[in-house]
C-alpha positions, 0 to 999 in steps of 0.5 A: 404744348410747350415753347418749342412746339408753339415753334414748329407750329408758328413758323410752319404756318408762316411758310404755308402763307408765303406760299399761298401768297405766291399762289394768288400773285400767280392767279393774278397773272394767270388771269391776266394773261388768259385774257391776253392770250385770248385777244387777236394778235395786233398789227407790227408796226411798219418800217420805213419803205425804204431798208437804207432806212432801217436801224443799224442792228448789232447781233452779239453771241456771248461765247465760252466753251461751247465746243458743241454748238458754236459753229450752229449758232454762228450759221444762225445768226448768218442767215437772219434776213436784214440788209446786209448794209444795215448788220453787224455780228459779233462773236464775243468770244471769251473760249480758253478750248478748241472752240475758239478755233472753229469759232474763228475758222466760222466767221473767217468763212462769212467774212469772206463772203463779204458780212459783215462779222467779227471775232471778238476776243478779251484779255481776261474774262472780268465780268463774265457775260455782262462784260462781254456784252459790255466789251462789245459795245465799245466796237458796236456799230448798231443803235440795236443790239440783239443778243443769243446765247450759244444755244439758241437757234433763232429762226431767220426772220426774227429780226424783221418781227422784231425790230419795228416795234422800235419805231416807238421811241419809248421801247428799250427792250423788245422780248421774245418767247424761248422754244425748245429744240430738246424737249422731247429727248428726255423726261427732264428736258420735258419737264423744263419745258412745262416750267418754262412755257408757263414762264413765257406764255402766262408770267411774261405775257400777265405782267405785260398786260397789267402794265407790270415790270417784266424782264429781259431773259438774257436772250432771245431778245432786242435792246435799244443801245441808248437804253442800255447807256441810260440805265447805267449799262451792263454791270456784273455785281449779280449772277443775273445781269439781265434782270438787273438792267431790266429792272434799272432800265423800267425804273428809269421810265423806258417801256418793253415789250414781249411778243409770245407770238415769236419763238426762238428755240434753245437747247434745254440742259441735258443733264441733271449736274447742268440744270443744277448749275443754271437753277444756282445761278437764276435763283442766286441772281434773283435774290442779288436783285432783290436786295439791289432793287426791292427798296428801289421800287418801294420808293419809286413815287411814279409806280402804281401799288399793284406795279409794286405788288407785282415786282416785289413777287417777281424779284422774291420768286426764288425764295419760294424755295426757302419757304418749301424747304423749312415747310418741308423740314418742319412738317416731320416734327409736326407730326411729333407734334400732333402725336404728342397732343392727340386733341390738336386739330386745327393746325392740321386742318390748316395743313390740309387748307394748304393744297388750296395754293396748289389751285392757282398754280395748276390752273397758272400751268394749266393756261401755258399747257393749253394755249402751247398745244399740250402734248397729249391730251388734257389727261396727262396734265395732271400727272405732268403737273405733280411730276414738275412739282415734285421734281421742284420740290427734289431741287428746294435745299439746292435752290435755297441755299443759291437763295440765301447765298444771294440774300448774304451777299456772298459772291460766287462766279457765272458758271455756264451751263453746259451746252452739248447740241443735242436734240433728239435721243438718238443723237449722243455721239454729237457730244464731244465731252460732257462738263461733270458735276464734282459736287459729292457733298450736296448729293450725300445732304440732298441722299440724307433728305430722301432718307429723312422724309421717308421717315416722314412717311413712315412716321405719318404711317406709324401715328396714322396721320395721313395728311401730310403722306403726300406731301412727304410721298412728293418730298420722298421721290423728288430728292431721290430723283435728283440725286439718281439723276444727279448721280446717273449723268456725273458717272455716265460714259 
């Protein structure tokens, strides 16, 4: 073999690892949480008799162009049973369209009825949503502060099922588990579910009951004002202010807590141009906190080894991406490789080892697909799974560069995700417009890697190497299913 194909095969092995590695911290978890999930619900801790006693409580809904489901979650956060005496809503507001009139025209209506809600308007939008979460503050009258984004619908007790876990002065954060008000309107939507519901039943709910580091999800939860000051506040120097505070907050000593128990339901991105746009934005920000805060935790002498452990694969989750992209690239000169040297075989058994990394991560989905009620029966979490994976792997280049991207420094602005108040199928004509995708050049890159690994394919054929076809079969349908969905909903009337 020459230099080059020691290369091919070096770096190719190197991925394999990586992605093994994040298979077994996800075993981890999902052993973690199987045994939490299985334990008998404990007792809330009990508020003061008396509701004059209660904790002030601030709701804040970070707004900006939400045309589509402004008024819904105003009328939400309106009917959240608290004592009226004791809550506070604030509309923070940074909308430059028409929502800003039925923003307004909303809470002049509670305002009339005698709530105690306010319209909050900014100059400029500097900061995005961590400096209007920000702004708000400075007008804040709780020592609590929940926050919903624009799509969510909290049911009207979750303040009550949340709030006195605070009675305990350590907690800084209290967390809840996102529902799905869409999921069944599309193939997409169910597929983000089962990503999502993995996330919140068995990630979250593992790293709670390993005394790990877990995370704010930017919405769908409870801060306590105090912590927000003492770590530092709401700063926008990522794309995921959320994790940030998270992170400097639990650094700081403050405890968080997460209740899978209570659900707060959201609308799920619609359209392949506004998942592309949160995956961006998630995994970009992900890579910001990793540099801002993986040396942080390494050098945190009051974190146990497994604390670190397990912070370092959370604030890496989303290079993941990489390491699937260079596997995914390297695996079609690897055939040219094995062709070249007919007697080599190890590599390839070692190629064919790596379908173990998948074990963990089914059995990781399998926990969150069971204990969630698994639509249908246990037969469709298979093809359900592979779909979710092969998807994921269709969104590997996009999710990669947003990685590198993070890990260079290069700064991009908060792009929302466009919510269009949907829920079933049948209820399109609720749109009043939709936000279309511009972007041609990712679309033509992504069109030539469905072309590249169906090459793969063929090449796999032609040298009758087949242990790499189903993996170049995923690769093939996943890229071409993100760019004809991609394609499919910038062009749709």
């Amino acid at each position: 073999m020459n230099g080059l194909e020691v290369a091919v095969l070096a770096l190719y092995g190197l991925c394999l690892l990586l992605v093994f590695g994040f298979s077994l911290a996800q075993l981890a978890l999902t052993l973690l949480a199987r045994h939490a999930l299985r334990q008998p619900e404990p007792a809330a801790p009990a508020l003061p008799t008396s509701p004059d006693e209660w904790p002030r409580v601030t709701v804040q809904l970070p707004i900006y162009n939400e045309i589509n489901v402004v008024e819904r979650i105003i009328d939400a956060a309106a009917a959240l049973q608290y004592p009226p005496a004791r809550l506070q809503i604030q509309v923070l507001d940074d909308s430059t369209d028409e929502s800003v009139a039925l923003a307004a025209a909303r809470v002049a209506s509670y305002l009339s009825q005698g709530m105690c809600i306010e319209h909050v308007r900014r100059a400029t939008r500097s900061g995005y949503k961590a400096g209007a979460l920000a702004h708000g503050l400075q007008t804040a009258t709780g020592e609590l502060v929940a926050i919903f984004d624009a799509d969510f619908v909290p049911p009207a007790d979750f303040l009550l099922r949340t709030v006195p876990y605070f009675t305990d002065a350590q907690v800084g954060m209290v967390q809840t588990r996102w529902g799905h008000l869409n999921e069944e309107y599309s193939l997409l939507t169910e597929l983000q579910a089962f990503g999502l519901n993995a996330h919140f039943l068995v990630e979250q709910t593992g790293r709670l009951a390993g005394h790990h580091f877990i995370n704010f999800n930017g919405t769908g939860g409870i801060w306590r004002r105090s912590c927000i000051a003492d770590a530092g506040g709401w700063q926008a120097d990522t794309l995921t202010e959320d994790l940030d505070l998270s992170y400097r907050a639990q650094l700081r000593g403050w405890q968080f807590r997460y209740l899978p128990t209570v659900v707060a339901p959201a609308e799920l991105p619609a359209e392949m141009p506004a998942l592309r746009s949160q995956q961006y934005r998630w995994n970009k920000g992900a890579a910001e906190n990793a540099r801002k805060h993986l040396a942080r935790v390494w050098q945190h002498p009051g974190l146990s080894i497994g604390t670190k452990l397990h912070a370092t694969v959370h604030l890496l989750n989303s290079s993941v991406f990489v390491a699937v992209l260079l596997m995914a690239l390297l695996s079609v000169p690897l055939l040219w490789v094995r062709a070249r040297n007919p007697a080599l075989q190890w590599p390839f058994w070692v190629a064919g080892f790596s379908v173990l990394s998948l074990l963990p991560l089914a059995g990781f989905y399998y926990v969150a697909w069971r204990h969630n009620g698994g639509r249908g029966t246990d037969l469709l979490f298979g093809p359900k799974f592979l779909l979710f994976l092969t998807v994921s792997m269709g969104l590997s280049w996009h999710n990669a560069w947003a990685v590198l991207a993070g890990w260079g420094g290069r700064r991009t602005p908060f792009v929302r995700t466009p919510k269009l108040g949907l829920v079933h199928r049948n209820n399109m004509a609720r749109q009043r417009y939709l936000v279309r995708n511009s972007a041609a050049e990712p679309l033509v890159l992504e069109g030539l890697l469905a072309v590249y690994f169906g090459a793969g394919l063929a090449l796999g054929i032609h040298y009758e190497i087949f242990g790499l076809m189903p993996f170049h079969l995923m690769l093939l349908v996943g890229y071409g299913a993100v760019v004809y969905y991609s394609v499919l909903h910038t062009c749709r009337s």
